[in-house]
C-alpha positions as CSV (number, residue, x, y, z in Angstrom):
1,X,111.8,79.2,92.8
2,X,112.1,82.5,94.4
3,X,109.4,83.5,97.2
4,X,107.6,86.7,96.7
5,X,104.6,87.2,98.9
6,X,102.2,85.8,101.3
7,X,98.8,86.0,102.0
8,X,95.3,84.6,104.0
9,X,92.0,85.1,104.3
10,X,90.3,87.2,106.6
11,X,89.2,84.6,109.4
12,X,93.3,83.1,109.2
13,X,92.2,79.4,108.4
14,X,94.1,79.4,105.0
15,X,97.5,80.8,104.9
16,X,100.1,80.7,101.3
17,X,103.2,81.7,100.0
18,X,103.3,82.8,96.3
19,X,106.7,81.0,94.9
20,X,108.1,82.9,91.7
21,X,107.1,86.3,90.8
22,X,104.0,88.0,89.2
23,X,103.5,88.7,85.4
24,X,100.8,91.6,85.5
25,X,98.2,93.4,87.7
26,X,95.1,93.8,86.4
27,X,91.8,95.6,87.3
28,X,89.0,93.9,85.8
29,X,86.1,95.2,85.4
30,X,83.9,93.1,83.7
31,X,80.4,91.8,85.5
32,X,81.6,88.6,86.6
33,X,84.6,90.1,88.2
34,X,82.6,92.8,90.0
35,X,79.9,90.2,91.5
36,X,83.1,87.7,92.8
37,X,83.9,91.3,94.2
38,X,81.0,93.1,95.3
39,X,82.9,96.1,93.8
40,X,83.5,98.3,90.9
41,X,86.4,95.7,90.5
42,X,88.9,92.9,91.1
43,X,92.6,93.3,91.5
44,X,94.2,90.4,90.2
45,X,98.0,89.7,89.7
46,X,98.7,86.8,87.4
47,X,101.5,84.5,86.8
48,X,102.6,81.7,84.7
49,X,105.6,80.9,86.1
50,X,104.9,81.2,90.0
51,X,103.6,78.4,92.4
52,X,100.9,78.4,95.3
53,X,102.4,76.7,98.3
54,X,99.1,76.1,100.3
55,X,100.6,76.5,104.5
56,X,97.3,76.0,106.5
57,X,94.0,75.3,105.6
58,X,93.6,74.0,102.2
59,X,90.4,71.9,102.6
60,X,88.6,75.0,103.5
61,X,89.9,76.6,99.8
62,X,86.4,76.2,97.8
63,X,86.5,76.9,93.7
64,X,83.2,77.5,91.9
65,X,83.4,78.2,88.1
66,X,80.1,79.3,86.0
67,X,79.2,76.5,83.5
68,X,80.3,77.6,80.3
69,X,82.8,80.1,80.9
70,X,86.3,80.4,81.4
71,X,85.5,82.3,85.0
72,X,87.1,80.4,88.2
73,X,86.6,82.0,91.7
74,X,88.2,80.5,94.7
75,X,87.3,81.4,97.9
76,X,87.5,80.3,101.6
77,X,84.4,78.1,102.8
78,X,84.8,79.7,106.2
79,X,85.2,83.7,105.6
80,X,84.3,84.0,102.1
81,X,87.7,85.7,101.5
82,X,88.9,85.3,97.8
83,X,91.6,83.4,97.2
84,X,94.3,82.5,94.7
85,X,93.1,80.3,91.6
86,X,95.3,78.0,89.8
87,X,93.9,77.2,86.4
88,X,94.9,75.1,83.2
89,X,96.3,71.8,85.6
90,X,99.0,74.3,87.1
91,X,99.7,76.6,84.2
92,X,98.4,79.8,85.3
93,X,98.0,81.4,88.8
94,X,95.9,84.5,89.3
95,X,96.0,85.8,92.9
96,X,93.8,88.5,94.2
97,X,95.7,91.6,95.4
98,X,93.9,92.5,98.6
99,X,94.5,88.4,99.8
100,X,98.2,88.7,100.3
101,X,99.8,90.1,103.3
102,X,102.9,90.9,102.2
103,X,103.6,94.7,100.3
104,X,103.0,94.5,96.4
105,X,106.2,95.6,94.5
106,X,104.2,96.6,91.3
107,X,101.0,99.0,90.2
108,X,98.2,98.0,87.9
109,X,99.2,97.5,84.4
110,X,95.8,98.5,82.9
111,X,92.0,98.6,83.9
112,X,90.7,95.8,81.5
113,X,87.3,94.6,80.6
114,X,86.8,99.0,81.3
115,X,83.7,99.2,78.4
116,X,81.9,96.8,80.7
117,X,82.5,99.2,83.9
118,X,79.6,99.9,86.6
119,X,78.0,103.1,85.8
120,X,78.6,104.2,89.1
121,X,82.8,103.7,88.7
122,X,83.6,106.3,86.7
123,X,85.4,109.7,88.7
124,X,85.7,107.9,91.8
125,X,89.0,109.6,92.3
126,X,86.8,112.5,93.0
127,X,84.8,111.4,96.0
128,X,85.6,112.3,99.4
129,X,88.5,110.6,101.1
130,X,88.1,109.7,104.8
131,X,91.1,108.3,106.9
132,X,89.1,106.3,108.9
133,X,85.1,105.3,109.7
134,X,82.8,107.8,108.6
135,X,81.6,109.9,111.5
């Protein structure tokens, strides 16, 4: 299998490779999506075909899904950093864009879950754009 990206979390204690390449690229926006986020979304890429090869720090990948819902978040236990999911024993990886390290060779395919939006998200392409910190 082909490798095609790899990420970590912010404090470096878990490091993958993504093995096999990416489906789609979504932005969802639904509620549970923007609380794992603390944002107006997540950025997921999702594969059914590629393979998470765990390089460092697997014990400190934690998962917590909500009873009663089809909802999985992974994170680290150290940082807090999102990280890639593998539901359905193996079957399905999603990955969260901004965890990888490597370039992403493909745009969103579609904002999903959009009716269920923040109020706040919509004409955000309009706000001010500043390069760096905010004076």
């Amino acid at each position: 299998m082909k490798y095609l990206a790899s990420g970590s979390c912010l404090c470096g204690a878990v490091k993958f490779r993504v093995n096999g390449a990416f489906e789609s690229f979504y932005l969802c926006h639904c509620s549970r999506c923007r609380k794992d986020t603390g944002s107006a979304h997540a950025a997921n890429l999702f594969s059914s075909k590629a393979e998470i090869e765990w390089l460092a720090g697997q014990e400190n990948v934690k998962t917590f899904q909500p009873s009663g819902t089809r909802h999985v978040k992974s994170f680290c236990a150290q940082c807090g950093s999102a990280l890639p999911t593998i539901q359905m024993n193996g079957a399905f990886v999603i990955v969260p864009a901004g965890a990888l390290d490597s370039p992403i060779s493909m745009r969103p395919d579609a904002h999903i879950c959009y009716a269920d939006r923040a109020d706040w998200a919509d004409g955000l392409e309009d706000v001010k754009q500043i390069s760096g910190l905010p004076a």
